[in-house]
C-alpha positions as CSV (number, residue, x, y, z in Angstrom):
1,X,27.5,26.2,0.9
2,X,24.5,25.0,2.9
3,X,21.1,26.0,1.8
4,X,19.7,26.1,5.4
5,X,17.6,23.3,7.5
6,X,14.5,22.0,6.0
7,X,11.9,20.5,8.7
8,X,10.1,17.6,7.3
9,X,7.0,16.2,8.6
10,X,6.5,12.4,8.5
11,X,4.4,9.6,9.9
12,X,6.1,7.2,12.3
13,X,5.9,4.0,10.6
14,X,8.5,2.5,9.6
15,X,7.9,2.7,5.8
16,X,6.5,6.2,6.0
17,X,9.9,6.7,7.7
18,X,12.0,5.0,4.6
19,X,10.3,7.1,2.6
20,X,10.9,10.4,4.4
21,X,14.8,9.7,4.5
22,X,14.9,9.0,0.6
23,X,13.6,12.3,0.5
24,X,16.0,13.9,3.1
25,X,19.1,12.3,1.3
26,X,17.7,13.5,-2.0
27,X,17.6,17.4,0.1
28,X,21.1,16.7,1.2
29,X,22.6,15.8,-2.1
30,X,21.4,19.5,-3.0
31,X,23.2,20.8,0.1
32,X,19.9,21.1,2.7
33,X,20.4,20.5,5.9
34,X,17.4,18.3,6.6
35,X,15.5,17.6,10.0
36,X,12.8,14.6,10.8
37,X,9.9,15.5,12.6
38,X,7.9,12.7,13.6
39,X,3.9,13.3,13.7
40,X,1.0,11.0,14.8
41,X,-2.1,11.1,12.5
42,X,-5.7,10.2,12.9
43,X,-5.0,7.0,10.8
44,X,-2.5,5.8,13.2
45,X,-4.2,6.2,16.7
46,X,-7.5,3.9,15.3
47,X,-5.5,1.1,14.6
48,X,-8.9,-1.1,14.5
49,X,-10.7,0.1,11.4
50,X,-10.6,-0.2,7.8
51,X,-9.1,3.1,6.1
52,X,-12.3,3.7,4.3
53,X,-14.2,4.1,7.9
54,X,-11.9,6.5,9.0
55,X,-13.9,9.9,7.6
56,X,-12.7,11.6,5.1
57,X,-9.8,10.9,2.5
58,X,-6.7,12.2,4.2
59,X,-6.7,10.2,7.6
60,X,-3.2,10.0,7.3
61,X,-2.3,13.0,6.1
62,X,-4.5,16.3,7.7
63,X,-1.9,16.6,10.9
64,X,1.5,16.4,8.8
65,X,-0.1,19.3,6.5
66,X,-1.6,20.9,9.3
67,X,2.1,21.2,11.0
68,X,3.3,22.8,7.2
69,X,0.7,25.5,7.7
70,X,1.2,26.5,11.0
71,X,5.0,26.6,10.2
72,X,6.2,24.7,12.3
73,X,7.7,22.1,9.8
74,X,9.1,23.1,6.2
75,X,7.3,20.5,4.2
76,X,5.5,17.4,4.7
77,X,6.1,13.9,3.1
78,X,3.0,11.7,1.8
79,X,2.2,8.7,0.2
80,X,0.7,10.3,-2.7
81,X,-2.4,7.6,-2.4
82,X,-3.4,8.4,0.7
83,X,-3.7,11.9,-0.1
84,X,-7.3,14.5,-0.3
85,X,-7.4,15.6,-3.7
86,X,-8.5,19.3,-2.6
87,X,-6.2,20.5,0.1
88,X,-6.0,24.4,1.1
89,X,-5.1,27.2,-1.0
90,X,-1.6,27.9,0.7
91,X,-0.4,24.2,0.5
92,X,0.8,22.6,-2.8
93,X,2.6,19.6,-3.7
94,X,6.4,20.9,-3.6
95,X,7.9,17.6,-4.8
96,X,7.2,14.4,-6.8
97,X,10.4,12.1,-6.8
98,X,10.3,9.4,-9.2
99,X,7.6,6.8,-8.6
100,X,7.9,3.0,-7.3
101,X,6.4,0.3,-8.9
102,X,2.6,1.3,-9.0
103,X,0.9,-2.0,-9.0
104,X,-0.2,-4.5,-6.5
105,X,1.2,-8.0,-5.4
106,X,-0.3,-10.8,-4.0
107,X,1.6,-12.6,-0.8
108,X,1.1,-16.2,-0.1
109,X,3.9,-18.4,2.3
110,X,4.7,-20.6,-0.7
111,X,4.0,-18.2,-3.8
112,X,0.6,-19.9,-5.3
113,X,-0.4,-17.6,-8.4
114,X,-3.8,-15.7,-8.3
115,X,-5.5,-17.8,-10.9
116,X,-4.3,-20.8,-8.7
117,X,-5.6,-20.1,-5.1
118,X,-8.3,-22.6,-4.5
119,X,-11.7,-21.7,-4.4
120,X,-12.5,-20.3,-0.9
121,X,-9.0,-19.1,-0.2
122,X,-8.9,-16.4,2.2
123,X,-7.5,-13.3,1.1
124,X,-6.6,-10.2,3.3
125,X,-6.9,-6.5,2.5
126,X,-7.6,-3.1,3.9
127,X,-8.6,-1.4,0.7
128,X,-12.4,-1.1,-1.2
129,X,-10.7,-0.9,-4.6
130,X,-8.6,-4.0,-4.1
131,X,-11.5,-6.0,-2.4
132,X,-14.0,-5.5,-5.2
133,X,-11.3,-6.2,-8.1
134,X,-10.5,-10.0,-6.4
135,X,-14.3,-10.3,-6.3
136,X,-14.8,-9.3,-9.6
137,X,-12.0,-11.5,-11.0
138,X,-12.8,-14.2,-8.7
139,X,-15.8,-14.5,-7.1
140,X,-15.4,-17.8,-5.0
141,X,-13.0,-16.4,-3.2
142,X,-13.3,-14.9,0.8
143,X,-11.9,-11.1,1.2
144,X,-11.4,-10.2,4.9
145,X,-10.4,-7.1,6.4
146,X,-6.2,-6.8,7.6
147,X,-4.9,-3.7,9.1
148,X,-1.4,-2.5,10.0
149,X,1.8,-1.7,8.5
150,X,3.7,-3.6,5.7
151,X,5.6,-5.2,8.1
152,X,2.8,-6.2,10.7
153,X,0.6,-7.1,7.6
154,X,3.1,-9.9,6.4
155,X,3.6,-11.5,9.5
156,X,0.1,-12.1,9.5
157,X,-0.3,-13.5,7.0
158,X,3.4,-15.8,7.3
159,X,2.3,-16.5,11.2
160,X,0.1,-19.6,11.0
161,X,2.2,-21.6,8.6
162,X,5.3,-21.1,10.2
163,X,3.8,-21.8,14.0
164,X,2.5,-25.2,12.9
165,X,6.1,-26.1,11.4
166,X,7.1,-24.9,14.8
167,X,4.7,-27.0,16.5
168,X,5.3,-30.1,14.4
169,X,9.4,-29.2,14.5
170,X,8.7,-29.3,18.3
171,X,6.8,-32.3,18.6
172,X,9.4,-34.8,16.5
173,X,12.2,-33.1,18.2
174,X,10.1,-34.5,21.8
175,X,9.3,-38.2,20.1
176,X,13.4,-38.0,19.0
177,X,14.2,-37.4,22.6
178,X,12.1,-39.7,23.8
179,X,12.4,-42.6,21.3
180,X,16.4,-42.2,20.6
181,X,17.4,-44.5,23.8
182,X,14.8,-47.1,22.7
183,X,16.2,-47.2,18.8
184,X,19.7,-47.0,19.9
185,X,19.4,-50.1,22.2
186,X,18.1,-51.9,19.2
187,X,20.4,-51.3,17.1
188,X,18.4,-49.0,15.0
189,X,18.7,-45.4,14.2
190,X,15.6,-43.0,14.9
191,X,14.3,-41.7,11.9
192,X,12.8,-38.0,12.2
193,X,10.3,-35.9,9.8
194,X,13.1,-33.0,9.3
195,X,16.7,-32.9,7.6
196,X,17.7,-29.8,10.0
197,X,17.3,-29.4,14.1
198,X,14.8,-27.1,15.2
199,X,17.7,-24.9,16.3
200,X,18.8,-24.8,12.7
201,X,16.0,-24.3,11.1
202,X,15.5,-21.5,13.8
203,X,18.9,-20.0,12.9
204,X,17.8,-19.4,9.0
205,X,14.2,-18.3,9.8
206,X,14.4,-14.3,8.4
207,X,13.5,-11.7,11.5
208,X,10.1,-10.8,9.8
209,X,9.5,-14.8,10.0
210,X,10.8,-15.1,13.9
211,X,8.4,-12.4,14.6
212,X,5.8,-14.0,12.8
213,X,6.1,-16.7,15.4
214,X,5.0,-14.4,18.4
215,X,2.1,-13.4,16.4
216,X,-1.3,-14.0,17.7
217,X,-3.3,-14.2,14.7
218,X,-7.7,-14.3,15.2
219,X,-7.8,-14.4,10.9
220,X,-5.8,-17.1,9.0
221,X,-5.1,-15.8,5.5
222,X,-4.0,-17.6,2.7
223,X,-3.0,-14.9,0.3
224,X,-3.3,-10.7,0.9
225,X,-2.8,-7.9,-0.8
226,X,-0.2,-5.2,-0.8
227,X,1.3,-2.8,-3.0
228,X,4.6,-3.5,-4.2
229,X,6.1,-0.4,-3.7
230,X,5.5,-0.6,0.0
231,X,6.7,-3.8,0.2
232,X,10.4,-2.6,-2.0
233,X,10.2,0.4,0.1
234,X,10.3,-1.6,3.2
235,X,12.8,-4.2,2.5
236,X,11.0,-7.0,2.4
237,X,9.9,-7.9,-1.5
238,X,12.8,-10.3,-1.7
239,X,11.9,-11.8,1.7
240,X,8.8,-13.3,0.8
241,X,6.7,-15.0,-1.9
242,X,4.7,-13.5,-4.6
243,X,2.8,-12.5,-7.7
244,X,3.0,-9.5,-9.4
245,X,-0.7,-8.9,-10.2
246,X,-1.3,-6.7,-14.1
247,X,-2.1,-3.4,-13.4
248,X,-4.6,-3.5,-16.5
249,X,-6.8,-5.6,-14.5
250,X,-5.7,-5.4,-10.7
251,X,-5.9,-0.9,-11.6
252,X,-3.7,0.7,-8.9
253,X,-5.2,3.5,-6.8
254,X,-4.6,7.2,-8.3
255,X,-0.5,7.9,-7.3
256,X,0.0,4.6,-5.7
257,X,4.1,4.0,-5.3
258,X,4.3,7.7,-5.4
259,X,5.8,9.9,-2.6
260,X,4.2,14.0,-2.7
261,X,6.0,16.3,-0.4
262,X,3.5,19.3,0.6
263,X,4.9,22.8,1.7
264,X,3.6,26.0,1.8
265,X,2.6,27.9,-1.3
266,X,4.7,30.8,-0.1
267,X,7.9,29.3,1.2
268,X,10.6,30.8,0.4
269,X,12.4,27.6,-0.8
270,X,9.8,25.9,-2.7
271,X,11.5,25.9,-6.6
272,X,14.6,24.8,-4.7
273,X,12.9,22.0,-2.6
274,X,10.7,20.7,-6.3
275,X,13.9,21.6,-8.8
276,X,15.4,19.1,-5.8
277,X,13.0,16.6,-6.3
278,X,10.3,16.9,-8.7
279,X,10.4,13.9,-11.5
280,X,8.2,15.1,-14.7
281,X,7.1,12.0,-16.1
282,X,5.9,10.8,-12.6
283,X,4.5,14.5,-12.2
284,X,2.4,14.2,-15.4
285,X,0.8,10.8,-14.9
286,X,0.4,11.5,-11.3
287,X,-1.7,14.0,-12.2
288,X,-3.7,12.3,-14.6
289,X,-4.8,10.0,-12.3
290,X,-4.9,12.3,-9.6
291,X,-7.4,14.8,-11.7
292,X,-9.6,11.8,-12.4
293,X,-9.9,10.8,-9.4
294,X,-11.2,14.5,-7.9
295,X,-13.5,14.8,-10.8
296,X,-14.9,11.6,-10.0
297,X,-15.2,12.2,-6.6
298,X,-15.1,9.0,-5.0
299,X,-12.4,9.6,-2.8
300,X,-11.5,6.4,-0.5
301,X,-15.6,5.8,0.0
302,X,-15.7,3.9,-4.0
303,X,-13.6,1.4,-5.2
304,X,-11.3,2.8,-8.3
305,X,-8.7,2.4,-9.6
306,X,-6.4,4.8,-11.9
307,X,-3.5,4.2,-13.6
308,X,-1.1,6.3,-16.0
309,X,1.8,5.9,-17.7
310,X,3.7,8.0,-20.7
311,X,4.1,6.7,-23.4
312,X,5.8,9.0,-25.9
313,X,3.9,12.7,-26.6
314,X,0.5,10.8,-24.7
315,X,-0.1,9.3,-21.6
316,X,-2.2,6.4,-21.7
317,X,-4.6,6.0,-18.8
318,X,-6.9,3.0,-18.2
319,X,-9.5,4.0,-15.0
320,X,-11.5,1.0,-13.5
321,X,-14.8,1.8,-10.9
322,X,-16.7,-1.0,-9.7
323,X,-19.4,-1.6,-6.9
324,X,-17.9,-3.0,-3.4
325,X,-19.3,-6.2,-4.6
326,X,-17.4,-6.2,-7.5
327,X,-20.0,-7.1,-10.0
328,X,-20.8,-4.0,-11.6
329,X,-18.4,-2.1,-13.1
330,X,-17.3,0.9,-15.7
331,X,-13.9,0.9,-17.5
332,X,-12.2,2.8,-20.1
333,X,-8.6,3.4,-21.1
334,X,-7.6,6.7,-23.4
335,X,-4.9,8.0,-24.9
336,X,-4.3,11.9,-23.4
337,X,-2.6,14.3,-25.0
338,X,0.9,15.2,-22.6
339,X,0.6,19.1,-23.7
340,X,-3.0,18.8,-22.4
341,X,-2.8,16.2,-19.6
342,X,-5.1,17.6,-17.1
343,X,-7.9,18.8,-18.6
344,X,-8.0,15.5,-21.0
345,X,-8.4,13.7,-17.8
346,X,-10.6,15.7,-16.5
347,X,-13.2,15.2,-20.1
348,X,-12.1,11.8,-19.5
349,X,-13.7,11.2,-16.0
350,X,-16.5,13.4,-17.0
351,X,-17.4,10.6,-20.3
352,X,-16.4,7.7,-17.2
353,X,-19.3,9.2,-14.9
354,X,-21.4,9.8,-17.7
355,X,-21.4,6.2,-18.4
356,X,-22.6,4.8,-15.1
357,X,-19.0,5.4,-13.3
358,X,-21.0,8.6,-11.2
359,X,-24.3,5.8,-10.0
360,X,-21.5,3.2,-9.0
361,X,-19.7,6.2,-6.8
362,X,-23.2,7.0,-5.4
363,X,-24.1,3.5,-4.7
364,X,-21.0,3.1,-2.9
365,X,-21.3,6.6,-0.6
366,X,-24.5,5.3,0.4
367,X,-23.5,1.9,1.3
368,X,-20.4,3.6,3.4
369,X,-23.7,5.7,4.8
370,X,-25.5,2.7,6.2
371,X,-22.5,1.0,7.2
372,X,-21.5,4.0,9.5
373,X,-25.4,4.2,10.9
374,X,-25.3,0.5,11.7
375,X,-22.9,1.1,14.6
């Protein structure tokens, strides 16, 4: 017996998308009938600035949850990261499947470690938090601002390698052309720079990597930064190179590789929809982090990081809030009692702010001030 038909809000990228049907299969499992409605946000129509520039937290979330309260979706599905921590009254978080891998990787076309990019290397993210924890761990290096989705982000990044191989591939396959005649009259045999025709080589190349090709590129990274649940979520960790970077340095963002579907406080199939999909331990330490974050109200305008995970009757949480420069910072890790999770986080961010975490988070909201009054 069906259950009825469940209207879910969801971005239209392709990964908020992946994430949105593991939610609907999940729904039909339990015998929902489950619709997709796609929804264009704030954060998707200004393609051309940094997420922290775009206003408040919650760029890409306010018109899915805004759809859920006017009814005219059942529930909304979020990248828990990118969500406000205050939201209305009549919404609540229905849902919290079990979490992704929360930490972050770094991407560079032939896998070079962290600790072994050359000083200067160029490394691209969109993110504060990430920004000032490669500056604080490595000061000589360059962090420049890089937009899009997973997808458009890699190619980026995979573009200017692969068009010079093109370019050189190109070129020897003209001088073989050209030179082959000459050699064969000789006696000789042209020798060539490549063990595989450019049409070969072609043939292999992944479609990420083909469209990396069309790519016009005006920054030429060497390494970025992504999350690796975005990247697993999208198909494409085993597609390219990379090093898994230790969340007790590199501190994901509060309920980063998390998924949060929202719905209306008074739906009438909300313990269905979270008995459907709610996943306790990623609850709890989702909410840790989550409850740090709001009473440390630095929101997407302060680089920190938050990072949970249970660990018997605790849940041990390490917090990390830096200045965008990265050379300032507060730290702590604690182990919180699980019968008491939220309000140990919450005295937990109180003793972070109280030693210097709440002056960094100021510091920062001012710079973000200037920033927005220089334009």
């Amino acid at each position: 017996m069906k259950r009825g038909t469940l209207r879910l809000a969801t971005r239209g990228s392709d990964l908020a998308l992946r994430q949105t049907a593991s939610v609907r299969d999940t729904l039909a499992d339990r015998r929902f009938d489950v619709e997709l409605v796609e929804v264009e946000t704030r954060g998707d129509q200004i393609r051309d600035e940094l997420l922290h520039r775009l206003g408040k937290t919650g760029a890409f979330v306010r018109a899915l949850d805004e759809r859920v309260l006017d009814e005219e979706v059942d529930a909304a599905v979020h990248s828990m990261k990118d969500m406000p921590t205050e939201h209305p009254r009549d919404l609540v978080v229905a849902g919290v499947p079990e979490r992704a891998p929360a930490n972050d990787v770094l991407l560079t076309p032939d896998g070079t470690a962290f600790e072994n990019l050359p000083a200067g290397s160029v490394v691209g993210t969109s993110s504060l938090r990430r920004k000032a924890q490669i500056l604080s761990a490595r000061p000589d290096l360059e962090v420049e601002p890089l937009r899009g989705n997973v997808d458009t982000r890699v190619e980026k990044l995979l573009a200017p390698t692969l068009q010079r191989e093109h370019e050189a591939r190109v070129d020897d396959d003209s001088d073989k052309k050209a030179n082959s005649a000459e050699a064969s009259a000789s006696g000789e045999e042209y020798e060539t720079d490549f063990d595989r025709t450019i049409e070969e080589w072609f043939d292999d190349l992944s479609e990420i990597e083909r469209r990396s090709l069309e790519r016009d590129v005006e920054t030429e990274y060497d390494a970025i930064v992504l999350a690796e649940a975005g990247l697993k979520r999208s198909g494409l960790l085993h597609r390219v190179e990379y090093d898994r970077l230790p969340p007790t340095e590199f501190v994901p963002a509060p309920g980063q590789g998390a998924i949060a579907v929202t719905a209306r406080r008074d739906h009438e199939n909300l313990d269905r929809i979270q008995d459907a999909l709610d996943d306790p331990r990623t609850r709890v330490t989702t909410t840790v982090e989550r409850t740090v974050l709001a009473e440390l109200g630095g929101g997407c305008i302060a680089p920190i990081g938050v990072h949970a995970k249970l660990q018997g009757e605790h849940v041990h949480v390490t917090a990390r809030v830096l200045s965008t420069d990265g050379e300032e910072e507060v730290s702590a890790s604690r182990n919180l009692p699980v019968h008491n999770h939220a309000n140990a986080a919450a005295e937990f961010a109180e003793s972070l702010a109280s030693q210097g975490a709440a002056d960094l988070i100021s510091e920062a909201r001012d710079d973000a001030r200037d920033e927005e009054d220089e334009k």
